[in-house]
Backbone as JSON Lines, residues from 0, in Angstrom:
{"i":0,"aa":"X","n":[-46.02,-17.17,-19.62],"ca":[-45.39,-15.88,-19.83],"c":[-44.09,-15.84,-19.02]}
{"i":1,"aa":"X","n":[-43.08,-15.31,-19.88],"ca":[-41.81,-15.73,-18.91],"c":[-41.63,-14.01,-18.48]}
{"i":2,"aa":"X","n":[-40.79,-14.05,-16.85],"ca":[-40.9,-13.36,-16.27],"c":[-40.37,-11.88,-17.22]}
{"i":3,"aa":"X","n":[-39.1,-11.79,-18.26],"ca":[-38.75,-11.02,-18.69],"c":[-39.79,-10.44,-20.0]}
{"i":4,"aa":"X","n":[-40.63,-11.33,-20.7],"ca":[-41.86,-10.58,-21.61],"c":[-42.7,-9.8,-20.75]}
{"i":5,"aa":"X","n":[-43.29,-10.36,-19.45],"ca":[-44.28,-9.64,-18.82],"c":[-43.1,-7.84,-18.78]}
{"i":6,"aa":"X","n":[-41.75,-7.91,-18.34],"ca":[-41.48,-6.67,-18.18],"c":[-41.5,-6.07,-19.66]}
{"i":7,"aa":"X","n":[-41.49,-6.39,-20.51],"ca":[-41.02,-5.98,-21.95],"c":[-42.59,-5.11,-22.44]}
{"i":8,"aa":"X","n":[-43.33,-5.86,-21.66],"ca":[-45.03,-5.86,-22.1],"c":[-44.95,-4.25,-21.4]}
{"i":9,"aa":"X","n":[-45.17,-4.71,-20.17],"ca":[-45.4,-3.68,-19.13],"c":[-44.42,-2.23,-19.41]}
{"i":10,"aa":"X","n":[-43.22,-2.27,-19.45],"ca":[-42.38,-1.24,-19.48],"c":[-41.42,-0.95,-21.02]}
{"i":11,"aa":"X","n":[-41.77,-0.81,-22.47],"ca":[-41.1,-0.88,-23.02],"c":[-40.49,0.08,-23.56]}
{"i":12,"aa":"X","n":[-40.18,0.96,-23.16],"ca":[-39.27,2.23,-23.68],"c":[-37.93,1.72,-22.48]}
{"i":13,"aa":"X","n":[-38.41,0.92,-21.25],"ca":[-37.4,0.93,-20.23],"c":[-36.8,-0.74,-20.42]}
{"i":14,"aa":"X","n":[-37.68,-1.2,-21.26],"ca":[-36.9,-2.58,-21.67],"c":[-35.89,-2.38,-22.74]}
{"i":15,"aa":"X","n":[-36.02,-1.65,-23.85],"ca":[-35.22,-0.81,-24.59],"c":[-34.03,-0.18,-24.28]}
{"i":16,"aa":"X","n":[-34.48,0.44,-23.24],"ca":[-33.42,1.78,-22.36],"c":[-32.07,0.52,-22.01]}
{"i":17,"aa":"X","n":[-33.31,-0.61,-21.0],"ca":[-31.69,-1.03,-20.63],"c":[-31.2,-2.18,-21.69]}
{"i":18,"aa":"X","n":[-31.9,-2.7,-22.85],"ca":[-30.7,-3.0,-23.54],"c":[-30.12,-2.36,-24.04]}
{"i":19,"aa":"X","n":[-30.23,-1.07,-24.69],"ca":[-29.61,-0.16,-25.25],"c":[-27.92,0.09,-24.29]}
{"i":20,"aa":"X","n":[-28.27,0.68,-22.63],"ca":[-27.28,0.7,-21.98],"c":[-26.49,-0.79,-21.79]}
{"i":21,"aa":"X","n":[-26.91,-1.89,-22.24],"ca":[-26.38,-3.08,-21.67],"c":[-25.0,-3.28,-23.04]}
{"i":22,"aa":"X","n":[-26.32,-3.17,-24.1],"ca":[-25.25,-2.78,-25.41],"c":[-23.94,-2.08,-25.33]}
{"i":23,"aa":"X","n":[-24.15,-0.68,-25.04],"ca":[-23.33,0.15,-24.54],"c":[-22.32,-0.46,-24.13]}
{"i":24,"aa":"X","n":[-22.25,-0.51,-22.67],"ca":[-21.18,-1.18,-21.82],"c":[-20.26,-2.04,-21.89]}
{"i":25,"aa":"X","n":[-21.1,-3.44,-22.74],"ca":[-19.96,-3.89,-22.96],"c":[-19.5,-3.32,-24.66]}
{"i":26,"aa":"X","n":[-19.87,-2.69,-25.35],"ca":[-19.6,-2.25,-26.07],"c":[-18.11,-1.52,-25.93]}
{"i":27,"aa":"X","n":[-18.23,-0.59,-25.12],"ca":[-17.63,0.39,-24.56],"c":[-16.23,-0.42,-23.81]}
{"i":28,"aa":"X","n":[-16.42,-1.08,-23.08],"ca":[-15.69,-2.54,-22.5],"c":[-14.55,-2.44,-23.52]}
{"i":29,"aa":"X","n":[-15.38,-3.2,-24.42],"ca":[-14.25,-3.75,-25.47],"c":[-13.58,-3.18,-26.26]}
{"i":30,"aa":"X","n":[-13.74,-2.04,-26.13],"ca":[-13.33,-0.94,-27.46],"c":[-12.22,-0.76,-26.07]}
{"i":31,"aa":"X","n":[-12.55,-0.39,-25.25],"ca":[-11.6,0.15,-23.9],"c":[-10.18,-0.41,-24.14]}
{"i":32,"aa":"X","n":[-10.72,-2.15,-23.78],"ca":[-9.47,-3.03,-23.72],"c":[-8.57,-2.83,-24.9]}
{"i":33,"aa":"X","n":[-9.11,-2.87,-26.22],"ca":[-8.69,-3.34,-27.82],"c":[-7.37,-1.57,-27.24]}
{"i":34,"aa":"X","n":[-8.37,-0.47,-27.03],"ca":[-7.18,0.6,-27.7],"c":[-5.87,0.67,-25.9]}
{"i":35,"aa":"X","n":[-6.21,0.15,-24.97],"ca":[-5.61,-0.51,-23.96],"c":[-4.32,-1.22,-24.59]}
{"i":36,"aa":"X","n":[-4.4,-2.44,-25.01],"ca":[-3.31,-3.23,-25.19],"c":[-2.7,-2.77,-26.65]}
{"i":37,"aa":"X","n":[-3.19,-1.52,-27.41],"ca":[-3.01,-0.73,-28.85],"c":[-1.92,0.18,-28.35]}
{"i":38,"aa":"X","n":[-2.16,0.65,-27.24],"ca":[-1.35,2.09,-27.13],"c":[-0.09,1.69,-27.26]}
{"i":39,"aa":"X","n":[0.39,0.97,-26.65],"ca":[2.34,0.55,-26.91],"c":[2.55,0.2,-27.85]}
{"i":40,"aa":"X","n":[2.14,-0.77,-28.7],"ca":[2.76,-1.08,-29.95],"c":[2.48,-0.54,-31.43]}
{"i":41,"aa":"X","n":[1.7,0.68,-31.41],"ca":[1.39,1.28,-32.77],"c":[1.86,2.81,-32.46]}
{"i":42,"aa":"X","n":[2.29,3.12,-33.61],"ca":[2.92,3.99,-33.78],"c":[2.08,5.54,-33.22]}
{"i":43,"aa":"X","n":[2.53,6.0,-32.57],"ca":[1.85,7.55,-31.6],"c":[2.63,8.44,-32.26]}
{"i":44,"aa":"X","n":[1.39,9.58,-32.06],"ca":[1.91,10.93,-32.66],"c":[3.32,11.81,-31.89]}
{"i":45,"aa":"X","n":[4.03,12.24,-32.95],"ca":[4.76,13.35,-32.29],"c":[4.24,13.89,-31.06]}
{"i":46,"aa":"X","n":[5.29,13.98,-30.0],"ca":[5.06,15.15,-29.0],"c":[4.22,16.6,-29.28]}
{"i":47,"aa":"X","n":[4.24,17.06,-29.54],"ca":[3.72,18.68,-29.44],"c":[5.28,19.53,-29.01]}
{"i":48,"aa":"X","n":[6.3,20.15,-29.47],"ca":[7.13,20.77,-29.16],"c":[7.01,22.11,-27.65]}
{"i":49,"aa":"X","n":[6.81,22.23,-27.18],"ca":[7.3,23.13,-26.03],"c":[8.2,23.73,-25.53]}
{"i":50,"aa":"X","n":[8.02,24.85,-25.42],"ca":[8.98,25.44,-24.71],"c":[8.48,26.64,-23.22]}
{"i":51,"aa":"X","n":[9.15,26.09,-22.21],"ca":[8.33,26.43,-21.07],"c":[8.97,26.99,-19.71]}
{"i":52,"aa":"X","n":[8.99,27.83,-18.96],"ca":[9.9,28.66,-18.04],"c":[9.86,27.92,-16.69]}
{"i":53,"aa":"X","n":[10.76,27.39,-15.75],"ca":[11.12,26.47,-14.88],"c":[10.33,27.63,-14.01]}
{"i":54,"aa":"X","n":[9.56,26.53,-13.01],"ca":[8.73,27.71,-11.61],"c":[9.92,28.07,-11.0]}
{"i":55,"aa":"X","n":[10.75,27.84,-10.91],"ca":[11.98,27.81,-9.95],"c":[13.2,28.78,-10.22]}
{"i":56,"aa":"X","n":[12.61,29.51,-11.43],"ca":[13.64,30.47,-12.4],"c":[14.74,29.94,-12.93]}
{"i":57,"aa":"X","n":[15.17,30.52,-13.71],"ca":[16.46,30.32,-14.79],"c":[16.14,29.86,-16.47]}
{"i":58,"aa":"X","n":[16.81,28.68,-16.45],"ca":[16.48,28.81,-18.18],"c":[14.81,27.98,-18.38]}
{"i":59,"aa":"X","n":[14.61,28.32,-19.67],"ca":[13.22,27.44,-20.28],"c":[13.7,26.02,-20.91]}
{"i":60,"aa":"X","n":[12.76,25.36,-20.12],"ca":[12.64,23.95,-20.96],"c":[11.78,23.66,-22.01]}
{"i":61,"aa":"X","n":[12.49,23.01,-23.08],"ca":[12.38,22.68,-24.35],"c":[11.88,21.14,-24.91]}
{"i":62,"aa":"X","n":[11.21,20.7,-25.31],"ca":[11.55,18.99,-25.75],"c":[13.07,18.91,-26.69]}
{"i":63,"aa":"X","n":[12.99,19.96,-27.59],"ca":[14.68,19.92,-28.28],"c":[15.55,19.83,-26.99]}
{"i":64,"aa":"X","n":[15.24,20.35,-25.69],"ca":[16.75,20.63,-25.0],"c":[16.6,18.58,-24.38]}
{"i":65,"aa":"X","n":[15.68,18.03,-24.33],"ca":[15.66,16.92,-23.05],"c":[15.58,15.67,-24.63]}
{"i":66,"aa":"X","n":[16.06,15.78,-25.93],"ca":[15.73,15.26,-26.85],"c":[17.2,14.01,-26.54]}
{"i":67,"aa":"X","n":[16.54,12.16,-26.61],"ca":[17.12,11.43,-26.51],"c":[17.23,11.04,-25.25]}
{"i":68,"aa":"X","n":[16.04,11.37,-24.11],"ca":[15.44,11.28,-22.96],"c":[14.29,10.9,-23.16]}
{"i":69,"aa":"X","n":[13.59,10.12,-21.99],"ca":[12.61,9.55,-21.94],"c":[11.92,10.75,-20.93]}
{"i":70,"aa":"X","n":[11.1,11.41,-21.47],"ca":[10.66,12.56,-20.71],"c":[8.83,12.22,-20.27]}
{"i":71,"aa":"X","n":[8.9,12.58,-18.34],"ca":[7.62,12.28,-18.21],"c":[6.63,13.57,-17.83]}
{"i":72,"aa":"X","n":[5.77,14.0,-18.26],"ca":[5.39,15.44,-18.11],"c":[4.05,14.94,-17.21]}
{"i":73,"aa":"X","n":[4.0,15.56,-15.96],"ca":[3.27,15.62,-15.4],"c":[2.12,17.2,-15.1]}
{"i":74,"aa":"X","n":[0.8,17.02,-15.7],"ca":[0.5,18.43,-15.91],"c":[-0.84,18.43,-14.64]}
{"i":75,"aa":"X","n":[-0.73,19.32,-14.16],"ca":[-1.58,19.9,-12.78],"c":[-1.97,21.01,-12.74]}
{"i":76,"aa":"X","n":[-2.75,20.82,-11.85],"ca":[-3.42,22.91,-11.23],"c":[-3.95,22.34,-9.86]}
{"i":77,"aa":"X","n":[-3.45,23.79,-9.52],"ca":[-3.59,24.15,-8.02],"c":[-5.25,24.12,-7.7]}
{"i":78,"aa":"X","n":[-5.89,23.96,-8.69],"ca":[-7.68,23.38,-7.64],"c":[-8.01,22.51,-8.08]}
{"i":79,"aa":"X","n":[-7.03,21.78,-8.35],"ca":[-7.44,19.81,-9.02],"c":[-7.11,19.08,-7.33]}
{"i":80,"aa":"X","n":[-7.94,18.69,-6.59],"ca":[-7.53,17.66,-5.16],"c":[-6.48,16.54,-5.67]}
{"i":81,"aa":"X","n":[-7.23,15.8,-6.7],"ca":[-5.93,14.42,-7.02],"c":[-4.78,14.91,-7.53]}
{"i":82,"aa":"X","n":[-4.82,16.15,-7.97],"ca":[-2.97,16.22,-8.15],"c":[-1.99,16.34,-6.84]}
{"i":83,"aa":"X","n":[-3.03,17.02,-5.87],"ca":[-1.98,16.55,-4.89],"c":[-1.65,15.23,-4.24]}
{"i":84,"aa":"X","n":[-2.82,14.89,-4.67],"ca":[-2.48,13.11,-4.07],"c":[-1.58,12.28,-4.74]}
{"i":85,"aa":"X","n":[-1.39,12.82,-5.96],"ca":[-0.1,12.1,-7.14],"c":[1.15,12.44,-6.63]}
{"i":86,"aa":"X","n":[1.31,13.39,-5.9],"ca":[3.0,13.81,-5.88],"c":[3.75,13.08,-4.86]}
{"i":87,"aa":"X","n":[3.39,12.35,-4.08],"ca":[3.8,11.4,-2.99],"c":[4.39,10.47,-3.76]}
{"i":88,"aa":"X","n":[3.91,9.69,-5.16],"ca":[3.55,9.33,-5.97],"c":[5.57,9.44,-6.56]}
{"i":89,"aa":"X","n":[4.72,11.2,-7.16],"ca":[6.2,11.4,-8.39],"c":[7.46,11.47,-7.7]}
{"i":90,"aa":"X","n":[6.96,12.17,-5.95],"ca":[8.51,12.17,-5.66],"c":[9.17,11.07,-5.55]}
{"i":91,"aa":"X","n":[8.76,9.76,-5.14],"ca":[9.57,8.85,-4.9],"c":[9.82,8.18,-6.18]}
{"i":92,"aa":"X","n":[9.07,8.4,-7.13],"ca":[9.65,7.72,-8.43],"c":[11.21,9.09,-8.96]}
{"i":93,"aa":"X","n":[10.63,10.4,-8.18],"ca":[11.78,11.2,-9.0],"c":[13.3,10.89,-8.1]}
{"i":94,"aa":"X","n":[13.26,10.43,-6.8],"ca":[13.78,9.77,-6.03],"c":[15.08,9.07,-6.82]}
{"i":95,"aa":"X","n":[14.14,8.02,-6.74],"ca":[14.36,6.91,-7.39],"c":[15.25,7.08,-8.58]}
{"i":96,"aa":"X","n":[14.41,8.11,-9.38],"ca":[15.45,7.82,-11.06],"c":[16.06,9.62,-11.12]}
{"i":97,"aa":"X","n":[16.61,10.0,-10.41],"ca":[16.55,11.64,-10.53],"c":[18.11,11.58,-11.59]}
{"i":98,"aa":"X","n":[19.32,10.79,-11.04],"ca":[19.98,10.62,-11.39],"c":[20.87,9.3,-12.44]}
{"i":99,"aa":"X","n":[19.31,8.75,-12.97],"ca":[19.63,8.04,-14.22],"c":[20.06,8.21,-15.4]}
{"i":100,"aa":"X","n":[19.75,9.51,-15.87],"ca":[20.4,10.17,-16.56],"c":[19.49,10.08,-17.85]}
{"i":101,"aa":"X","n":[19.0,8.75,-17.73],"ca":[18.09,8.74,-19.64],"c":[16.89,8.98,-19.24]}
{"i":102,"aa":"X","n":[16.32,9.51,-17.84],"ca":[14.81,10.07,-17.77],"c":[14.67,11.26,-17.28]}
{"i":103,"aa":"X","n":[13.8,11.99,-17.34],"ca":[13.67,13.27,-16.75],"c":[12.18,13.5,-16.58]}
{"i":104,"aa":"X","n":[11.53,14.14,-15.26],"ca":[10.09,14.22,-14.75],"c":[10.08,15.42,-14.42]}
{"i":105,"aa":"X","n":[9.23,16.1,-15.18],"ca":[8.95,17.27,-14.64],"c":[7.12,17.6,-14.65]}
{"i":106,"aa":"X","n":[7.05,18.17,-13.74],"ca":[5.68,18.76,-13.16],"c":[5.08,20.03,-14.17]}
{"i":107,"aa":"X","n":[4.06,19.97,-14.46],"ca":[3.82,21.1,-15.78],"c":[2.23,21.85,-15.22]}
{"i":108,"aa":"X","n":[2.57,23.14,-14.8],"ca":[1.24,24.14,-13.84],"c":[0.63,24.17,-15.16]}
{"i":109,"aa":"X","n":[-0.85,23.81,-15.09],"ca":[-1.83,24.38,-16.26],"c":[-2.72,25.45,-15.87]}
{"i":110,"aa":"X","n":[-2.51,25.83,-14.7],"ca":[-2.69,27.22,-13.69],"c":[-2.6,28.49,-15.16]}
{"i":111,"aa":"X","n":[-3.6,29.11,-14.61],"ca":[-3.37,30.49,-15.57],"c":[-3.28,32.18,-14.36]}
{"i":112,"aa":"X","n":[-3.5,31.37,-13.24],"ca":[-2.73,32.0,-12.33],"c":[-1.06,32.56,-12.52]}
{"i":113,"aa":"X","n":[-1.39,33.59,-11.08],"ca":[0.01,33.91,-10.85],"c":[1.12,32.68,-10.52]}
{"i":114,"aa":"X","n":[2.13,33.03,-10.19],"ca":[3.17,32.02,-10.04],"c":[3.48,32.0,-9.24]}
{"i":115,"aa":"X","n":[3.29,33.09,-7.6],"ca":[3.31,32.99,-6.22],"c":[2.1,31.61,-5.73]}
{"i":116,"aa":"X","n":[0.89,31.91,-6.45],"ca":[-0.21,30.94,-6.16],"c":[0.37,29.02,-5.99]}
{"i":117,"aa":"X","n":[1.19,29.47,-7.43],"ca":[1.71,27.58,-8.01],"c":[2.83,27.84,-7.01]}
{"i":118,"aa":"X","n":[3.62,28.63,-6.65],"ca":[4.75,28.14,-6.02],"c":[4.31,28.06,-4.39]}
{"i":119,"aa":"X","n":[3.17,28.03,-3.99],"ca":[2.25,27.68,-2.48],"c":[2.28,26.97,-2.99]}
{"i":120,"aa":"X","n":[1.53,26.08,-4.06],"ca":[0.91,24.63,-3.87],"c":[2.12,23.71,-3.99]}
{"i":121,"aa":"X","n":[3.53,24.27,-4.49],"ca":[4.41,23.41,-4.74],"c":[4.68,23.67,-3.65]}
{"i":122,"aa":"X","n":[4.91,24.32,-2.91],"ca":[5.73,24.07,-1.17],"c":[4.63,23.42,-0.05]}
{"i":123,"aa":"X","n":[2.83,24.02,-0.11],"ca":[2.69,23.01,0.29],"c":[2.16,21.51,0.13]}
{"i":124,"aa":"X","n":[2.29,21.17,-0.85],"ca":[1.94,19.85,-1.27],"c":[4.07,19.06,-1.03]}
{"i":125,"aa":"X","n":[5.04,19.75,-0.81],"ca":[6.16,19.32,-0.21],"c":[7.13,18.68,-1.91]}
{"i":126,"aa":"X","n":[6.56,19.09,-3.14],"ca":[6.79,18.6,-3.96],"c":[8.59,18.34,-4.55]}
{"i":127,"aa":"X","n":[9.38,17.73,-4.79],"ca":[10.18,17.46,-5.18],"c":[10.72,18.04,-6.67]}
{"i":128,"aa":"X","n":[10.11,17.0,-7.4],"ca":[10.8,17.51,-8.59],"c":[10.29,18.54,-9.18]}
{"i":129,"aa":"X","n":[11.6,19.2,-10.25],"ca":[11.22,20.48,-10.93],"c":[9.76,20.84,-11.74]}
{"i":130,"aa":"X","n":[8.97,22.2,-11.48],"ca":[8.18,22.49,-12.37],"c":[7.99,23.17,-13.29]}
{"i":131,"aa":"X","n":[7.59,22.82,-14.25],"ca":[7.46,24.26,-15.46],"c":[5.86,24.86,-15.33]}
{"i":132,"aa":"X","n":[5.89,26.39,-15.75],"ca":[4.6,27.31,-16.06],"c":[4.23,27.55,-16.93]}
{"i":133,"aa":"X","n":[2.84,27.9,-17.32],"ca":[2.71,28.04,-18.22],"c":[2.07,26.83,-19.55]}
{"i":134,"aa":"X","n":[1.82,25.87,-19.05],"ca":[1.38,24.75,-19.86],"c":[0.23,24.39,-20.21]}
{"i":135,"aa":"X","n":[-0.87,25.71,-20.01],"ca":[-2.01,25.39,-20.47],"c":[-2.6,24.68,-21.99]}
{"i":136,"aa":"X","n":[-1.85,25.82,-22.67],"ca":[-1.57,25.29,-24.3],"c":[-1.23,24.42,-24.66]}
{"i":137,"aa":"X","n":[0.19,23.65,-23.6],"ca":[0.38,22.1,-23.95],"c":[-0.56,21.55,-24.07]}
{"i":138,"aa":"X","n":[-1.31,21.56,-22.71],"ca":[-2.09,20.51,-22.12],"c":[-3.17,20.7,-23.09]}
{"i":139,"aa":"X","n":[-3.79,21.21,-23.75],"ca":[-4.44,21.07,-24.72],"c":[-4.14,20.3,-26.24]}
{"i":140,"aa":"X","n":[-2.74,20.63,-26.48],"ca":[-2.16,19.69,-27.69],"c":[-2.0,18.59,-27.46]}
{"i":141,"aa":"X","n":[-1.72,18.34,-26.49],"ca":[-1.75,16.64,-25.63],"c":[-3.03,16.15,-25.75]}
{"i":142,"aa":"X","n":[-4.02,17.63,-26.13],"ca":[-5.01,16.45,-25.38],"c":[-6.11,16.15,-23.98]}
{"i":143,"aa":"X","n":[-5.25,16.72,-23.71],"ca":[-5.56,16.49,-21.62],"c":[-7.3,16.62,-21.81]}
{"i":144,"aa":"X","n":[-7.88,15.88,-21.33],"ca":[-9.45,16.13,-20.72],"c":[-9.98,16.75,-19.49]}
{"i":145,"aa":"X","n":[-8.3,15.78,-18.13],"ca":[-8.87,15.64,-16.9],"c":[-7.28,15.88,-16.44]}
{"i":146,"aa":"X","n":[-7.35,16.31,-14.85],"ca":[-6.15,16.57,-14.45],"c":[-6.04,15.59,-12.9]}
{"i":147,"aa":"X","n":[-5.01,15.28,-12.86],"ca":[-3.53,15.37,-12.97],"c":[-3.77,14.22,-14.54]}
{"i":148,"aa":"X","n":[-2.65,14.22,-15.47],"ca":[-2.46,14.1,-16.91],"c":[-0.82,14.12,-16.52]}
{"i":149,"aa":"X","n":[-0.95,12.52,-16.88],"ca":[0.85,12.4,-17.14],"c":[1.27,11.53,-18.6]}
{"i":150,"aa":"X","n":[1.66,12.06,-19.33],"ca":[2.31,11.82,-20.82],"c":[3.72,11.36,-20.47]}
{"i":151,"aa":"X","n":[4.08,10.51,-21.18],"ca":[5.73,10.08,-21.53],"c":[6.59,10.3,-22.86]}
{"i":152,"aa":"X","n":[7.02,10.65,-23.26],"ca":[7.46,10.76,-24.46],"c":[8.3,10.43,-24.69]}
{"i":153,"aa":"X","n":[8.88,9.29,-25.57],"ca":[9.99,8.42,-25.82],"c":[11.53,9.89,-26.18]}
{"i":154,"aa":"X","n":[11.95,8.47,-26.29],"ca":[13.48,9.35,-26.68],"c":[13.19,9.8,-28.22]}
{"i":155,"aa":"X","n":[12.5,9.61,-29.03],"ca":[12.67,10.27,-30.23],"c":[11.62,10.86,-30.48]}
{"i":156,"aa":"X","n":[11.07,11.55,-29.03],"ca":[9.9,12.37,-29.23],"c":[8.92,12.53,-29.62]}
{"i":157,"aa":"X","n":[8.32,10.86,-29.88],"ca":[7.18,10.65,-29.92],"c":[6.1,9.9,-28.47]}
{"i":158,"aa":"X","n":[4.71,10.34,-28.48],"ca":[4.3,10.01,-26.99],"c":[3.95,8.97,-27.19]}
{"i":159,"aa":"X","n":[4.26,7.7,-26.3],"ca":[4.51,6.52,-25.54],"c":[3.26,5.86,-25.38]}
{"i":160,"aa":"X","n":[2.86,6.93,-23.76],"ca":[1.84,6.55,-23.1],"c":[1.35,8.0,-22.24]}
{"i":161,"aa":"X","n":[-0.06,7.57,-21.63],"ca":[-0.7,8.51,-21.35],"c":[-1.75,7.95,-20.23]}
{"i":162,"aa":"X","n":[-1.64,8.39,-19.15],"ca":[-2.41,8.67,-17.89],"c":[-3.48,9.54,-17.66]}
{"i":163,"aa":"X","n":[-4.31,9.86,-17.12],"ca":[-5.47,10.47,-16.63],"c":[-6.41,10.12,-15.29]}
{"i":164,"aa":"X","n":[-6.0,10.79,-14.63],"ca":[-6.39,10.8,-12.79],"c":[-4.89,9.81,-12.31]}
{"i":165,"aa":"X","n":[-5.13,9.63,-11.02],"ca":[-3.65,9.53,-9.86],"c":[-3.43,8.07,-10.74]}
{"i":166,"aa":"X","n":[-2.25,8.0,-10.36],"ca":[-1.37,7.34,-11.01],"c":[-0.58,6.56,-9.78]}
{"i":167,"aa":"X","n":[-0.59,4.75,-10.21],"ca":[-0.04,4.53,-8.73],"c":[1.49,4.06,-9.09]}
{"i":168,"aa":"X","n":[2.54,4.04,-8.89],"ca":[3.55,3.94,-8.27],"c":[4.27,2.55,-9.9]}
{"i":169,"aa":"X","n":[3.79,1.41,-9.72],"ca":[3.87,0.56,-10.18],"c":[3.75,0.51,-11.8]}
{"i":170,"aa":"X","n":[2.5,1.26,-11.79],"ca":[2.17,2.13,-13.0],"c":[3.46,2.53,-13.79]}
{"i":171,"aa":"X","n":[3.69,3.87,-13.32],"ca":[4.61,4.45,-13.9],"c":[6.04,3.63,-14.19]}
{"i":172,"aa":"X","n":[6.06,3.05,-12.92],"ca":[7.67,1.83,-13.43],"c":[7.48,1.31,-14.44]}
{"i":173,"aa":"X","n":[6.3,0.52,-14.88],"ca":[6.37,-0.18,-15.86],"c":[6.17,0.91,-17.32]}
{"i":174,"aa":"X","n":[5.49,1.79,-16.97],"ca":[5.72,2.75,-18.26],"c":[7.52,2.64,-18.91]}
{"i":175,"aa":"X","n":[8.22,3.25,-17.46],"ca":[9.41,3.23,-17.5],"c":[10.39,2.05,-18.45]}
{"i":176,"aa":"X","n":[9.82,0.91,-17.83],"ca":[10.27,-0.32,-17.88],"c":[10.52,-1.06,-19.49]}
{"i":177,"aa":"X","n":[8.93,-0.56,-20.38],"ca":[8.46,-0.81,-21.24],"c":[9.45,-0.05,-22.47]}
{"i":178,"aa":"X","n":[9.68,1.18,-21.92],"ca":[9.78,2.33,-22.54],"c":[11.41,1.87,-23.1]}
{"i":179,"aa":"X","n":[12.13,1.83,-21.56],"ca":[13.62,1.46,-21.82],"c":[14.17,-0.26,-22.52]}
{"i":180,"aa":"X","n":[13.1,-1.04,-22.38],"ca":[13.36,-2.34,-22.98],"c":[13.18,-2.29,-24.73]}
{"i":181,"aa":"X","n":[12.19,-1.16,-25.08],"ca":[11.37,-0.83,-26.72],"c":[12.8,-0.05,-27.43]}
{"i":182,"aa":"X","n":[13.35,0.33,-26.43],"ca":[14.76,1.33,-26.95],"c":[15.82,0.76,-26.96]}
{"i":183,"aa":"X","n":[16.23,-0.41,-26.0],"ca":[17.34,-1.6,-26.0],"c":[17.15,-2.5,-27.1]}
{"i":184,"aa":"X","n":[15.69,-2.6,-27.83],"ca":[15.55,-3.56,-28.31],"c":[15.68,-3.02,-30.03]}
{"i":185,"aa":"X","n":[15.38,-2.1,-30.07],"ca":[15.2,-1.16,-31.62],"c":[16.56,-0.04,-31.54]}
C-alpha cells in the first residue's frame, strides 16, 4: 500500500479537497501569467472620460483637457493604510517627470467624505503631486476592486496598464518606459 492510497482510503473528501485546491493553483498560476504578459500588447478599452475638481481649487480636470499625454491616475482614500505608503513612491516619480511635459500624475480621492478630511491626509501623508475629488464613480468604471489603484492611460486614451496595492518605484518607470517606446514606435 503506498503511503498516498492509505491517505486517499482513510480521508477522501480531503484527498479530493486538496487536489481540487492543487488544481486550482496552478490553474490560477497560469491564467495569472498568460493575461500578465497579455496586458501590453492587446488592444485595452477606452479610458472612461472624467471630469473632476482639483483638491487644491480652480479649474476641473478632464481626460479631453490632458488628451495626447500619458496620464497616470492614482486613486486612494483616506482609510486605505497602503495608500499612504505609495506616495513616497509617487512623489519622487512626480519629481522626477513633473516637468516632462508628455506625462501627467495625478492623485484621485475615492473619499465620499468632506474635502477638509482629504486635504489632512494630503498634508499629512506630505503628498506632492496634484489631487482630484470626487472619483468614486471613476474608480468604479475602471474597475478598481482594491485601493491604492493606479491606471495609465496612453496618449490616445486608451488604458495601458493597471496596478492594485503599493506600487514600487521601478514598476511604474517601466510602465512609463513601455508606454513612451509603444508611441515612438507607432
Amino acid at each position: 500500500m503506498t503511503r498516498w492510497g492509505g491517505f486517499a482510503r482513510a480521508y477522501p473528501v480531503r484527498g479530493w479537497m486538496f487536489l481540487t485546491c492543487l488544481a486550482t493553483m496552478v490553474f490560477c498560476g497560469c491564467w495569472a501569467d498568460e493575461t500578465k504578459q497579455a496586458d501590453f500588447q492587446i488592444d485595452l478599452p477606452a479610458a472612461p472620460d472624467f471630469i473632476l475638481p482639483r483638491l487644491e481649487g480652480g479649474d476641473v480636470v478632464s481626460l479631453d483637457s490632458l488628451a495626447g499625454k500619458i496620464v497616470i491616475l492614482d486613486l486612494w482614500a483616506t482609510w486605505c493604510p497602503p495608500c499612504g505608503l505609495q506616495v513616497p513612491v509617487l512623489n519622487a516619480f512626480y519629481q522626477a517627470h513633473r516637468d516632462d511635459g508628455d506625462v501627467v500624475l495625478y492623485g484621485v480621492s475615492v473619499d465620499q467624505t468632506g474635502v477638509d478630511e482629504i486635504r489632512d491626509w494630503v498634508t499629512e501623508h506630505a503628498v506632492a503631486y496634484p489631487n482630484l475629488v470626487g472619483g468614486d464613480p471613476l474608480s468604479r468604471e475602471l474597475g478598481a476592486v482594491g485601493f491604492p489603484a493606479l491606471f495609465v492611460i496612453g496618449p490616445n486614451g486608451f488604458l495601458r496598464e493597471r496596478h492594485e496595492g503599493v506600487i514600487e518605484r521601478e514598476t511604474l518607470e517601466g510602465f512609463l518606459a513601455r508606454l513612451r517606446s509603444a508611441d515612438a514606435a507607432g
